[in-house]
N, C-alpha and C positions, 0 to 999 in steps of 0.2 A: 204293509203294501195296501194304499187303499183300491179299492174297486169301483169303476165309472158305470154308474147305472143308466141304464137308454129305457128308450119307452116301454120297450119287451125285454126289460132285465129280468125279468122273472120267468120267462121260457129259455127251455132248454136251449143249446146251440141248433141249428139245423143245417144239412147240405143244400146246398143249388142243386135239383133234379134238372137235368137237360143238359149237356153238354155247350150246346148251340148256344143259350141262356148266359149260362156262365161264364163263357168266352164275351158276350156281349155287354155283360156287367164290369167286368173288371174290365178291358178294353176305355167304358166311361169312368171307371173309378181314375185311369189317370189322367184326363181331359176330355171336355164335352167336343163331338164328332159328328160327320154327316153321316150319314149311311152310306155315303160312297169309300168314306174314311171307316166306318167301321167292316164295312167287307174285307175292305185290303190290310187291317192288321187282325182280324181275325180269321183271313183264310175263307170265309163263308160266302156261298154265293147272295147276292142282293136280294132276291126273292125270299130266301132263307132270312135274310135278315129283317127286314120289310114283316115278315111275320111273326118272328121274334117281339119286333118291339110293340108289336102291336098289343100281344100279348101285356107285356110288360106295363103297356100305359094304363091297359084295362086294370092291371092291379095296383096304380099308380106309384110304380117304379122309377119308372125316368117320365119323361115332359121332353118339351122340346122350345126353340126358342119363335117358334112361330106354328100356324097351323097345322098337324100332321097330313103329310100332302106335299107342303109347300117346300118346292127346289131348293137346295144349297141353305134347310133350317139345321140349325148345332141340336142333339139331342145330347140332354144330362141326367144325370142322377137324382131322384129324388131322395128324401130322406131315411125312406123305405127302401129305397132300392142301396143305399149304404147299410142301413142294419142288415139287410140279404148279406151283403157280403161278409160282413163282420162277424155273422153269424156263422158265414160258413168258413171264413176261417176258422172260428173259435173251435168250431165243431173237428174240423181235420185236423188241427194241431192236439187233438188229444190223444193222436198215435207220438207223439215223440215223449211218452212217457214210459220208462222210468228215463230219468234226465242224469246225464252222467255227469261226473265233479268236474273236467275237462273245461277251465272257464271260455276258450277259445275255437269248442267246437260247434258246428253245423248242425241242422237235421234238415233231411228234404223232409218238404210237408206235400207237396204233391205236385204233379209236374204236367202240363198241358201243350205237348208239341214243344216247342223253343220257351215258352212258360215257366217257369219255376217259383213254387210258394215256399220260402224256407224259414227256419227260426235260429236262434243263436240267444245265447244266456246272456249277452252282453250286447248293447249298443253295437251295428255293424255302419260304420261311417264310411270303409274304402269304396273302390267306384267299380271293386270287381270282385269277383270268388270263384275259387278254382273248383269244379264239381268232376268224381272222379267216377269212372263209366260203367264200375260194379262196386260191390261192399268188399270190404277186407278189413283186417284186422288191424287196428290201430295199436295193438300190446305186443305184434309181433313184428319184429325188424324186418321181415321178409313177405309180412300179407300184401305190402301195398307193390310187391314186384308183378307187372304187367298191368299195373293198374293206370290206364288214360287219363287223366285230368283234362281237363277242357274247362277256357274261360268262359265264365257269364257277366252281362253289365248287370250293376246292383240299380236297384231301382231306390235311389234315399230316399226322395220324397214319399212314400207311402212306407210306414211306419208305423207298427202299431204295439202295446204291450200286452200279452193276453195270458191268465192261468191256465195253464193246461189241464189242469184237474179241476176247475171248476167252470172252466168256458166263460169264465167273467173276461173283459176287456177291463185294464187297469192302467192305475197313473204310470210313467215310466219310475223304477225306483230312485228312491232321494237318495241323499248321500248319506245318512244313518241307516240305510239301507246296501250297503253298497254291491252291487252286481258282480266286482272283481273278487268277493271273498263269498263263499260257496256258505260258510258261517254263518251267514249275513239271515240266509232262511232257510225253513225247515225245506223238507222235499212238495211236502204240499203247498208248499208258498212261495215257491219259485218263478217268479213271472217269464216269460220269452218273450223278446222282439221278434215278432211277423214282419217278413218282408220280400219283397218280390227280385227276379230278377230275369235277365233275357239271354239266354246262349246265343253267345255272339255268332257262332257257324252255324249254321242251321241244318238240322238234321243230325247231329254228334249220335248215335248208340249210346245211349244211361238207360241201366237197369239195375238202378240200386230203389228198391220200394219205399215208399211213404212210410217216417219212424225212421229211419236209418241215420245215427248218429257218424260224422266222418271229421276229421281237421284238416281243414285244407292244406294245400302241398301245393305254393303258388312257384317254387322252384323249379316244378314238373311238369307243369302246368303249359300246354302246347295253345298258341294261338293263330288264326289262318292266315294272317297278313306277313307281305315279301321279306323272306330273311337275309341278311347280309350279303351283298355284293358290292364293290367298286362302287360301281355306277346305281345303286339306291343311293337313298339319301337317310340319316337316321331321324328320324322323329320325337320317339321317346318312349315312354315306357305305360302299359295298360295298370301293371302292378309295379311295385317298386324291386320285387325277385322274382319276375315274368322276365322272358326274353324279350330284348328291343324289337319296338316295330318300327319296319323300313316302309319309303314308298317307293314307285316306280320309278323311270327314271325321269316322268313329266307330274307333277303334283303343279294341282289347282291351292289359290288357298285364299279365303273370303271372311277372313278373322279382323276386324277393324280396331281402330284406336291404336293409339301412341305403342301404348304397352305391348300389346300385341304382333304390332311390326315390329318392336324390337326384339320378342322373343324371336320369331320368325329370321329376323336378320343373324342373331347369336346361334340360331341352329345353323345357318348357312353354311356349307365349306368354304375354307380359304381361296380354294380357286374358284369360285365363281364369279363373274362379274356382276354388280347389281347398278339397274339403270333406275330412280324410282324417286319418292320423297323420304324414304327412310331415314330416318334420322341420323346424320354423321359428329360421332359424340368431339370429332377434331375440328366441325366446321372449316375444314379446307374446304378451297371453291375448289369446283371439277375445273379441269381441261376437256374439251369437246373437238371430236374428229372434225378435220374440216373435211373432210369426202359427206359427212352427214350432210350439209348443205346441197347435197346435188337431190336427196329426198326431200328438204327443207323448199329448196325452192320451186318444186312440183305443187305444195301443197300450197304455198303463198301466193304462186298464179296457174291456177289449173288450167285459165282457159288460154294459154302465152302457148305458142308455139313450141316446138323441141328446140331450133336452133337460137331463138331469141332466149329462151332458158337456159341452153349451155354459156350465152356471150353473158348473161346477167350471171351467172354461178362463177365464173371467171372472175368477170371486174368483182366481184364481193369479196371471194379470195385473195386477190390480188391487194385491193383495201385493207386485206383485214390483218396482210401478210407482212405491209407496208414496201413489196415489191416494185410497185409500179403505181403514178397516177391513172386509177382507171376512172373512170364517168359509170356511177353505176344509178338507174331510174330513181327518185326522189321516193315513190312509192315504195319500191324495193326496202329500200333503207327504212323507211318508215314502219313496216311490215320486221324487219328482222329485229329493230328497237324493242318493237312491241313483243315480239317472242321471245329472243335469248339475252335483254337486255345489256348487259354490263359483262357478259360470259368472255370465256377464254378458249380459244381452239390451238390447234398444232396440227401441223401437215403430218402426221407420222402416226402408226400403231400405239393404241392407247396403250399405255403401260403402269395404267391403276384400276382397280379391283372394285371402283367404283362413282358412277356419274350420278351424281343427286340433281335429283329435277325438280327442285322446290322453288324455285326459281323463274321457271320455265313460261311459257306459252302454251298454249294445245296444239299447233302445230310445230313445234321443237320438240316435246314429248312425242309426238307420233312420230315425227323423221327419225326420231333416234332411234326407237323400237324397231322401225323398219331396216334401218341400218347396220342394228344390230345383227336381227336373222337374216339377212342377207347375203352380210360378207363376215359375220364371227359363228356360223353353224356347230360349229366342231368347240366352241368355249361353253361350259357350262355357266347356264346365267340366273340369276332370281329379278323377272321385268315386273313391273307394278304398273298395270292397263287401269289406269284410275276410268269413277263412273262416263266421263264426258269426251273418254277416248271409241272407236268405233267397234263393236264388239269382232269385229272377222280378224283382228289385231290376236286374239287371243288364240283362234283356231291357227291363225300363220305360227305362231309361236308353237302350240301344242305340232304342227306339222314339219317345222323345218330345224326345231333344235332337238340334239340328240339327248341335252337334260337339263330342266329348267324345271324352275318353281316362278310357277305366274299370282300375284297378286291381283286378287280382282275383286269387285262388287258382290254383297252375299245376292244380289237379285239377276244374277246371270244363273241359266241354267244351260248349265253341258251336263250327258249323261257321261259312261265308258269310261270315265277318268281318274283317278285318285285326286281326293278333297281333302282336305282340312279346312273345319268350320269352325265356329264361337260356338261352345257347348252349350243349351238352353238350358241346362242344370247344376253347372259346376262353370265354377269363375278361372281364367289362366292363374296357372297356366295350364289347366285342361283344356282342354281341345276335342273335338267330335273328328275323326277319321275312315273315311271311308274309302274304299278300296273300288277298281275298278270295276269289278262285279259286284258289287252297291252291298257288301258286307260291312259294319259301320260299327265302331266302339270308342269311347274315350280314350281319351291318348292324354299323359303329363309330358307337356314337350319338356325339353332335357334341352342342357348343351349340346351336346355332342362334339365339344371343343377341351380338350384338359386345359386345369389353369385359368379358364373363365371364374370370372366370379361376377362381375357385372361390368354391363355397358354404357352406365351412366357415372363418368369422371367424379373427381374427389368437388371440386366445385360446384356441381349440379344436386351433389350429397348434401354437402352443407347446406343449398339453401333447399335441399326437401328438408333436412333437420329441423333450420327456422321456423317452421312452419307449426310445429309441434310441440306440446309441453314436456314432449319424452326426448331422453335420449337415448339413440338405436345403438345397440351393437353390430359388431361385424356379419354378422348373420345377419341381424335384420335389415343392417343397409341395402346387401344385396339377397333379398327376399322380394322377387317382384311381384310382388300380390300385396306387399306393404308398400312398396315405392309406388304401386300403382293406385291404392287407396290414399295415397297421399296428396299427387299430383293430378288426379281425373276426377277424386271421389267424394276429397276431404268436407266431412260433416254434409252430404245432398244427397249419399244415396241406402235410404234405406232399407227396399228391396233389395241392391245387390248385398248390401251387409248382410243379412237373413240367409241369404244364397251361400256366403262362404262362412257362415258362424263356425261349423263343427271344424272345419277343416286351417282356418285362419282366423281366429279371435278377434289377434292385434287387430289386422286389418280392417275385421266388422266394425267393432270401435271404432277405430278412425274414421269409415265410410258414413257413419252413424250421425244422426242431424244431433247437432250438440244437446236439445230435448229430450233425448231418448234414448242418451247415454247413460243414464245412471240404471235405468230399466233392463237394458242390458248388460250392463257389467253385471249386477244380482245373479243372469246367468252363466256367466262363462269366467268368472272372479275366479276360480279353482282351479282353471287353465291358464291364465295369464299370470306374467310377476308382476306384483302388487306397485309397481315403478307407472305400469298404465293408467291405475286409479285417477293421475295426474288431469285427464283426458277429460276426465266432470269438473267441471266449474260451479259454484256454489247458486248462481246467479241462475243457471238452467237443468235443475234439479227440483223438485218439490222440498217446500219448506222445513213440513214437518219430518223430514227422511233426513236433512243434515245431519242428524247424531246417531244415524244408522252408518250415515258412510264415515263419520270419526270414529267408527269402532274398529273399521279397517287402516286405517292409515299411519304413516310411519314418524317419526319425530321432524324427519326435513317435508315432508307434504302438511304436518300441520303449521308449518311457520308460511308456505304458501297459501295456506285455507284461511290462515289470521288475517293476511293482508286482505285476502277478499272479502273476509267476513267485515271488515271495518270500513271497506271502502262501499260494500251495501246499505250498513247499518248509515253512513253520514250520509248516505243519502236519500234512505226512507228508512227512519227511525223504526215506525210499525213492524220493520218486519223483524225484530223483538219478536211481538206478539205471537209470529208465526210459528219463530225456529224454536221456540221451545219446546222440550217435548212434556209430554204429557204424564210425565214417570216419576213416583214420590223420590226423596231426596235421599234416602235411607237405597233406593235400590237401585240407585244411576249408574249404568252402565260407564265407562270411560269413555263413547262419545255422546253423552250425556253431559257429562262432567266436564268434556272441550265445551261441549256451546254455553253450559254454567261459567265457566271460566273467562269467555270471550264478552256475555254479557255484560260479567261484571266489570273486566279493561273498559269495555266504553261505555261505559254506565253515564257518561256524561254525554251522549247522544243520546239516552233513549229519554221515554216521556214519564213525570215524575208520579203515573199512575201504577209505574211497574218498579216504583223504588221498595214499598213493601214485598214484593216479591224476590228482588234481590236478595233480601234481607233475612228473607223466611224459606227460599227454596234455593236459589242460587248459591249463596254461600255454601250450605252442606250439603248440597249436590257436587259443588264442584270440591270440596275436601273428602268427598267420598272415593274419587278415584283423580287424583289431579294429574294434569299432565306434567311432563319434565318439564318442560318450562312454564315455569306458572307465579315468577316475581313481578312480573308486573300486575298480573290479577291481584297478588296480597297486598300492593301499592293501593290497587284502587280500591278493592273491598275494604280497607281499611279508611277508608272517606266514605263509605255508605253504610258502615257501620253505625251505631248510637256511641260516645265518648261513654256513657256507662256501662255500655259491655264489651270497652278493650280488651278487658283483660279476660274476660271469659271467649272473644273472640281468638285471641291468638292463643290461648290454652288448646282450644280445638287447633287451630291450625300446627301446634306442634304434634297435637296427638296425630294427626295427619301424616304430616310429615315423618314420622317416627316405622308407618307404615309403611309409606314409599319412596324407600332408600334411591329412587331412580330420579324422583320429583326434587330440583333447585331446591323446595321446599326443605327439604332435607339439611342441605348447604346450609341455610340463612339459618335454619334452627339449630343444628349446632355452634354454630360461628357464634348466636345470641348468648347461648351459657359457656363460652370461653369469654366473652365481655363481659359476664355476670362474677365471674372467676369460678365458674363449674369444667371446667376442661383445660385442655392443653392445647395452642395452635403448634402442631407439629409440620416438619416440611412437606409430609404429601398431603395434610388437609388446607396448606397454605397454597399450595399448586391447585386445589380445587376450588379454593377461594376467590379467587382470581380469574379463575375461568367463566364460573356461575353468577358471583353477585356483580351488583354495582359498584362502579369505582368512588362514587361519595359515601357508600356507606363500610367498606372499610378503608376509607384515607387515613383516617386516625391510627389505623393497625398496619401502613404498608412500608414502614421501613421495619419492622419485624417482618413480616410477611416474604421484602425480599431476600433479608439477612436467613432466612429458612430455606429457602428456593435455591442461593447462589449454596447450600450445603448439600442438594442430591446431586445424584451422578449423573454426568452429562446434562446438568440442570439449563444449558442455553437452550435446549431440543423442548422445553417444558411451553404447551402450545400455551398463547396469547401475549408470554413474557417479553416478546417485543415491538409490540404493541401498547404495552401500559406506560404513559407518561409519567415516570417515577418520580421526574423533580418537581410537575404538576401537585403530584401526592404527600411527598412528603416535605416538601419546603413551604413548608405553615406555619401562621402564626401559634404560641401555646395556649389553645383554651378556645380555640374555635369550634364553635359550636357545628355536630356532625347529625342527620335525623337516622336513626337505625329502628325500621319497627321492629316491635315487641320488647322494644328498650325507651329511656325517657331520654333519647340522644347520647350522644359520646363528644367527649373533649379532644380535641389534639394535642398531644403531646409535644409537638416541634423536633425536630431533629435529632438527634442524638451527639453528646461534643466529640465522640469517639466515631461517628458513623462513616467517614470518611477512611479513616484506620479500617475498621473492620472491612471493608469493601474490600479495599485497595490489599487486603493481607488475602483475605478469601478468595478473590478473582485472581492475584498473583500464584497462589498454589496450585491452579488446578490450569492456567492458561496462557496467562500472561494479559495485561490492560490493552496491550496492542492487537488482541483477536476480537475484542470488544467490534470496532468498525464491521472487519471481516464476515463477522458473524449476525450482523444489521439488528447489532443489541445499540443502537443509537441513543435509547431513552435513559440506558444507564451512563453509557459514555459522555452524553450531558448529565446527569446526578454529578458523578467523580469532576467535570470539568466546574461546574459549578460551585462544589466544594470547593474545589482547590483554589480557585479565584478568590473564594471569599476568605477563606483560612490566612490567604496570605496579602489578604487587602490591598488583592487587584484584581482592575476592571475585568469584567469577563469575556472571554473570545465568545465568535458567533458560534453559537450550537446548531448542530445535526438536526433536530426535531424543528427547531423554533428557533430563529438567527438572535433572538432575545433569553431565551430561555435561562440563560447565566445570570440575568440581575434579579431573579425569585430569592436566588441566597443574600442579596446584596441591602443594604439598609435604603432607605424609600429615599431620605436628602440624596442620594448618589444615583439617583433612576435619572435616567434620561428623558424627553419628552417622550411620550409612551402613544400620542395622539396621530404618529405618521402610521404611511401606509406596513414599514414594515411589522408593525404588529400583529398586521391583521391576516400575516403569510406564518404559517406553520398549522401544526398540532393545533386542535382546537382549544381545548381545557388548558393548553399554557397560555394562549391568547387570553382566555377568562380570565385566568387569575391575573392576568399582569395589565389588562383592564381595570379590574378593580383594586386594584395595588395591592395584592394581600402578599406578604413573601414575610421570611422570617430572615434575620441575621443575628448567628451566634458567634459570639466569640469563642476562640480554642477551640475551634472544631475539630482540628486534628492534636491530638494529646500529643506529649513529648515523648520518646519508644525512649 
């Protein structure tokens, strides 16, 4: 555990003498404040205060941002006036010693009115802690009987790690350290997290002393805000095993953005009606009261008489009802165009749950509001009084409806009310709630709906998915702290990312400017599945850290990191120079050994300065730990090799190989000593064959290869086998020449005169020729059709793969013109071959049974 040494690391801890002092310090420890602002959270009067800091600058403690004197200056902390505190933390947390084995217990460190210094063995990331109102016994099942709990907010942002026994302040521990196993360090070497926090009720009785070790008991744990009734409404939860907090039955709520409305709209009850822009994930248009028009047309001509306003609210109606030709003023109609454009009304009680004003005008939004609390009192509503509506809109509402949740601007101030606000510390779905007697604490809004899982449709999923190199599980889809970093956040913000790290990873990442993702994954890689790595791009990452992040990644991210790395390199070769690392050949890590491996594939971009280097570091870099896939690296290291150390080059490459059974490597090197005649191609190393290598380099082996295949069980299941052009393969001439490295080439063999027989007897045993189709083994089912045409020298029907495929068995005088378009339709590699004419014809292909 190492230890952070400050200016005065070499003196003891000391206390803050003065109460008055100490309150004023930490106060600025968590933001710089006026002196009207530090009176009112320290309780002190102004005078008191005013002398305090004066004090304080004399010892140059805090500063200020303008002259001391001067009205409405922010006073902060100097750097002295940080080591004061740290110091005295250091110094009081050496009562929580001896430190019990308990990885998930407390200790109060001391407590100042609603104040609380506390420590815990372990990182404290929740937004709250249960502190309970005297000491009891944690060993006996019955100490903690009468014992109060009472919640406090945690205060995250200040944070610190300190020795209790030596008052040093220290790094947080690493993970070779780890803080969940007690193991981890001696008793003297145990660090604590110091951290603050604020009792949400003010004034709670605690008389448990400084040192007092407890576990919370957030089950018990009572907090002041309204408990269930009807007519509250539910909000969510302080802890996640704390009792729900309700509001009353009118809550304010000034929480902005997409996300945010919508959680707001998912807590809603069913019966409420909502008038507002909230998102409707059905986009249906509303139907609008036509009685609203009698408020509507007050506000489009205020200075019109009553009874000329009633004959105009008639003729509109009447228009709109298509009742009667009424004559209704030109201005009128122009005036309602511009407000509710294209909308829909109904003479009759609305009988939907909700009017979306997205649409709207400012005066169709107000009539409607009006209309609302007028004649629907008695319906519970959630109204959204956007900025540019009149504020006395919002007191009529808090006045005439018996329960509503009003949406409004965070820059309206009503006292007496219950709030829900955007938490300045914590991302939604937290939330700041305060109660009407201005009592205030984080809230997690919750559903409060069973069955909800999310508001945003399987359509609007998908295209947040597009957006992303990941893909989300059912969880994450409906995780709105992920949908909301997706859709508000993706790669621009990265304050708010910083803000939800501990709490939401994924989403930091995501919110995180594509720069400055690789820098944060290093932190939080041990919380997240390794599927988000995806998230770094090679291109906006430092050059020389590429073979840090291939130390992390999995077999399907490096076949994405290849492509990128090649579509870099062709386009500024140099950065060669960059990604390589600096690490001799003998001790290459395995992303080390990726970017060795990648250099050498495209060794035909880079500049012929860095060919000795291939030559001398790259090659036995990259055989030091090769990736699984790594045949096309031995293609091309084998061209930037010298011809007189072939053979000592792939001597190493098999010693390699021999190493890591996991690396293709592997494959090609054995498949080499069955062609040398050192082994045996048996049926499952032929199923591997086939999977791993290239199809020119065993053609010469792949009518063995399939007659081994078509002999395991359930051998059509064997992946890639319907996929391989077999009559591409094995309908060859004898003696064509095949390139297999670390061989001098191989010959083809041509066909087999019996190879038709053995098919045709082995597929019949175990299936029948006719499951062939069924089972989209099409490449064989042309092999046997092409046999058999040619066996009985006749022309070939069109084949499944390639409508020409049948005349590969057929003698080249009997080929047709081969120069039309249908050539050029099928299978690739049958089109090649029958390009360039190569096909075999054997006579007696099928022997006589």
């Amino acid at each position: 555990m190492a230890e952070i040494k400050s200016l005065n690391s070499g003196d003891k801890p000391r206390r803050i003498r003065g109460l008055h002092r100490r309150r004023v310090l930490f106060a600025l420890s968590r933001s710089d404040l006026t002196v009207a602002q530090i009176s009112r959270q320290t309780g002190l009067r102004m005078p008191h205060v005013s002398a305090e800091l004066k004090r304080l600058r004399n010892e140059e403690m805090v500063s200020s941002t303008a002259d001391p004197g001067t009205r409405g200056s922010s006073i902060y902390l100097t750097h002295r006036g940080r080591e004061a505190i740290i110091s005295d933390e250091a110094h009081r947390v050496q009562s929580c010693t001896p430190i019990p084995p308990s990885s998930n217990a407390v200790c109060m460190v001391s407590r100042d009115r609603d104040q609380l210094l506390l420590a815990s063995t372990l990182p404290f990331n929740q937004a709250s802690i249960a502190i309970p109102d005297r000491p009891f016994s944690n060993m006996d099942s019955s100490g903690s009987e009468g014992v109060v709990w009472t919640l406090a907010e945690v205060e995250n942002k200040i944070s610190r790690w300190i020795n209790p026994h030596t008052g040093k302040l220290c790094a947080e521990p690493s993970a070779s350290g780890d803080p969940n196993k007690i193991e981890s360090f001696s008793e003297v070497n145990r660090p604590l997290c110091i951290f603050h926090a604020r009792i949400i009720e003010s004034g709670r009785p605690i008389s448990i002393t400084p040192g007092t070790w407890f576990t919370p008991r957030f089950d018990l744990a009572i907090h002041p805000f309204s408990s269930y009734s009807e007519s509250n409404i539910r909000l969510g939860t302080i802890h996640p095993n704390s009792a729900p907090v309700y509001s009353p039955e009118i809550l304010l709520v000034d929480i902005e953005g997409r996300m945010g409305r919508s959680l707001i709209s998912r807590n809603t009850p069913d019966e409420f009606l909502i008038i507002g822009r909230i998102q409707d994930n059905k986009n249906h248009q509303s139907v609008f009261p036509l009685d609203a028009l009698d408020n509507w047309i007050r506000l489009a001509h205020p200075r019109t008489n009553s009874s000329e306003l009633r004959r105009r609210t008639q003729a509109l109606k009447d228009r709109i009802l298509f009742r009667r030709r009424s004559r209704v003023p030109e201005e009128t109609l122009r005036r309602f165009r511009l407000d509710w454009g294209d909308s829909l009304f109904e003479n009759k009680d609305i009988d939907t749950n909700r009017l979306n004003t997205s649409n709207l005008g400012l005066r169709a939004r107000h009539c409607l509001i009006e209309w609302a609390i007028q004649t629907n009192t008695h319906i519970p509503m959630l109204i959204e009084i956007e900025e540019d509506l009149p504020e006395y809109l919002i007191h009529d509402c808090m006045r005439y409806l018996d329960r509503g949740i009003i949406l409004i601007h965070p820059s309206v101030d009503i006292s007496g009310v219950a709030r829900l606000s955007t938490d300045p510390t914590r991302p939604l779905p937290w939330a700041r709630y305060s109660d009407p007697a201005g009592l205030s604490s984080p809230v997690r809004i919750d559903d409060g709906k069973p069955n909800t899982v999310s508001t945003i449709p399987m359509d609007e999923i998908d295209s947040i998915q597009s957006k992303l190199e990941v893909q989300l599980d059912s969880l994450e889809s409906s995780d709105p702290i992920i949908l909301e970093s997706i859709t508000e956040m993706l790669g621009r913000n990265e304050d708010w990312a910083n803000s939800i790290e501990a709490e939401h990873p994924e989403a930091s990442l995501i919110a995180t400017p594509p720069g400055l993702r690789w820098h944060r994954w290093k932190r939080i890689r041990d919380k997240v599945h390794i599927k988000w790595l995806a998230m770094i791009r090679l291109e906006d990452m430092p050059e020389y850290e590429v073979h840090e992040l291939m130390n992390q990644t999995t077999p399907d991210l490096q076949t994405a990191y290849s492509e990128q790395f090649s579509q870099i390199i062709s386009e500024n070769p140099d950065f060669a120079f960059d990604v390589r690392p600096m690490t001799p050949s003998e001790s290459s890590s395995p992303g080390s050994s990726w970017v060795a491996s990648r250099l050498l594939t495209f060794a035909n971009h880079l500049s012929r300065d860095m060919v000795e280097d291939l030559k001398s570091w790259a090659i036995p870099a990259w055989l030091q730990n090769p990736p699984n896939v790594s045949l096309d690296t031995l293609s091309a290291a084998m061209k930037v090799q010298d011809l007189e150390n072939l053979d000592e080059f792939f001597n190493e490459v098999h010693k390699s190989a021999s190493r890591h059974p996991n690396s293709d490597l592997s494959t090609w090197s054995r498949f080499v000593r069955i062609t040398q005649g050192r082994g045996r191609l048996t049926p499952s190393f032929s199923s591997v064959v086939i999977q791993h290598l290239p199809m020119e380099w065993y053609a010469p082996f792949s009518e063995q290869l399939l007659l081994n295949i078509i002999k395991m069980e359930d051998w059509w299941d064997q992946p890639k086998l319907s996929s391989i052009p077999w009559a591409a393969l094995i309908l060859r001439p004898k003696g064509e020449y095949h390139p297999l490295p670390g061989t001098d080439g191989l010959e083809h063999p041509g066909p087999s005169n019996d190879l038709l027989q053995r098919l045709e007897d082995a597929i019949q045993s175990e299936m029948g020729l006719e499951s062939l189709e069924d089972l989209q083994l099409i490449h064989i089912s042309d092999l046997l059709m092409a046999l058999e045409k040619a066996s009985s020298e006749s022309p070939p029907v069109d084949g499944k793969s390639h409508k020409m495929v049948g005349w590969l068995a057929q003698p080249l005088d009997k080929w047709p013109d081969m120069a039309h378009i249908e050539t050029m339709q099928g299978n690739s590699m049958v089109t090649a071959r029958l390009l360039m004419g190569r096909s075999r014809y054997a006579t007696d292909i099928r022997t006589d049974s």
